[in-house]
N, C-alpha and C positions, 0 to 999 in steps of 0.2 A: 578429546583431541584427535582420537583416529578415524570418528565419526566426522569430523570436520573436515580431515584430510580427505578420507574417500569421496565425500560432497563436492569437496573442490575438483577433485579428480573426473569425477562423472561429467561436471560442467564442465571444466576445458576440454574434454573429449569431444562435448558438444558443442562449445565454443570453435574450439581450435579444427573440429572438422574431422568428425569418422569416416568420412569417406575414402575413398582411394588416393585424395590427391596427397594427404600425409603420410601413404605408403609409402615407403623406400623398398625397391622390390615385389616380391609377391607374399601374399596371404595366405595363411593354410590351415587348417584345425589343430594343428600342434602348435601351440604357442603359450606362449608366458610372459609376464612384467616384473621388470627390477625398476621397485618407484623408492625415492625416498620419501620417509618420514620427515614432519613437519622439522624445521629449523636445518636439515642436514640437505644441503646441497647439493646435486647431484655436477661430480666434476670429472669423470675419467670411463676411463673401459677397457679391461684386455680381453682378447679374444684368442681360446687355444686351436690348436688345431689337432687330429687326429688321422692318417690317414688321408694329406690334401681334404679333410674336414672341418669345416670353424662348424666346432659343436660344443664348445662352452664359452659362455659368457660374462664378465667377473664386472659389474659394475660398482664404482667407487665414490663415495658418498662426504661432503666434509663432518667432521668429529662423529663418523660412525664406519661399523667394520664395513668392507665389503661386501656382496653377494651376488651369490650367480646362481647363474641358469646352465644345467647338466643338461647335454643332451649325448653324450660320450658315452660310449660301451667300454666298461671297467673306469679303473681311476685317471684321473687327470693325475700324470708327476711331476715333480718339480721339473723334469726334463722339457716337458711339455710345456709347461708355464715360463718358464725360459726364452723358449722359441716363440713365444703368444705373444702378438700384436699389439703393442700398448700407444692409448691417447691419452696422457693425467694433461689435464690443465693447473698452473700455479693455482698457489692458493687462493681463496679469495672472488677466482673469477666464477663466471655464471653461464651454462648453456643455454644460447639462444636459436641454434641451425645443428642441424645434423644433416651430410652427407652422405649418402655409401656412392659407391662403383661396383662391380659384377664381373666376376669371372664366367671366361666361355661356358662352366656348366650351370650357371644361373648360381651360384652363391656368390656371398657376397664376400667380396676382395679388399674392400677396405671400408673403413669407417670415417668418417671426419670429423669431427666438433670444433662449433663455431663460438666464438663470446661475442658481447656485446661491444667490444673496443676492435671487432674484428681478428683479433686470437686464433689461431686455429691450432689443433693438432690429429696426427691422423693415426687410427690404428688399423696397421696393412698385414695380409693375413695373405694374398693369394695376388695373382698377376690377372687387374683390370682388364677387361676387351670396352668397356663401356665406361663414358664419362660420368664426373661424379656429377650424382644428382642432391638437390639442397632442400629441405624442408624446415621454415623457420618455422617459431613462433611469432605469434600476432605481438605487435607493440607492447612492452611492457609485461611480458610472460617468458617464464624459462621454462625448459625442460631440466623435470624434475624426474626423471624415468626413461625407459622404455618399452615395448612392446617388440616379443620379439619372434620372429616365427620361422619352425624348422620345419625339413622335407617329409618328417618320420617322428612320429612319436619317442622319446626315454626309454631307455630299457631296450630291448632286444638284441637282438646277437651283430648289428652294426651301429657307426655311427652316425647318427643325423648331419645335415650340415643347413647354415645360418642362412638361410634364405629372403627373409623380410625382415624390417623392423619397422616400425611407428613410432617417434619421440612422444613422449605426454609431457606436456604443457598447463602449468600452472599460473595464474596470475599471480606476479609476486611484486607486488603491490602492497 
């Protein structure tokens, strides 16, 4: 089954287009992916901040926990999570577009997720200078995931902040 999954994963990646044009943002050798496993959905996201930094990323899956990506120097608290930017979509529904926007220092300011009945919700993290830009999938494929990439490597005595992301796109079919 998880052999199936990552096969699927590798083709949409080459289906749906590694190139630049399903950037959102920019690229950088610190990165990471929160995909779902087969049957669970991918429907939501909050993004905390630290220091005017989105350096964690909590994405939200149907009939499975959460997970994220830590890029925050010490813990994330529930204070923190609080104040974190959330986009859940109702149940049910399916991501087909992801948006971001960009704050003046190049991170990213908000997030947007699209459905297929045109749905959207946004999670806003920072004050846009830059319109949101859209990267769908091709016909008949959700984003099951994303890719996501920070200024700075985990770990170290600061924190990163959310600089790119890439949605990954499954045929769900």
């Amino acid at each position: 089954m998880l052999t199936s999954l990552l096969v699927s994963l590798v083709l949409s990646l080459g289906r749906a287009g590694e190139g630049e044009e399903m950037v959102l943002g920019q690229t950088t050798d610190y990165h990471t992916s929160l995909i779902a496993l087969s049957g669970h959905d991918f429907y939501g996201l909050q993004i905390a901040v630290r220091r005017h930094r989105p350096c964690q990323v909590r994405a939200f899956f149907h009939d499975a926990p959460p997970r994220a990506a830590q890029y925050c120097f010490g813990r994330v608290t529930q204070r923190h999570v609080t104040e974190a930017g959330s986009g859940i979509l109702d149940a049910g529904e399916r991501v087909n577009g992801v948006a971001a926007c960009f704050t003046a220092t190049d991170r990213v300011g908000a997030v947007r997720l699209y459905t297929f009945s045109g749905e959207a919700v946004t999670a806003r993290v920072g004050n846009c200078v830059t319109e949101f830009r859209t990267v769908w999938c091709e016909r008949g494929w959700t984003v099951q995931g994303l890719q996501l990439y920070f200024d700075r490597p985990a770990g170290g005595l600061s924190h990163a902040s959310l600089v790119g992301m890439r949605p990954l796109c499954v045929d769900s079919a």
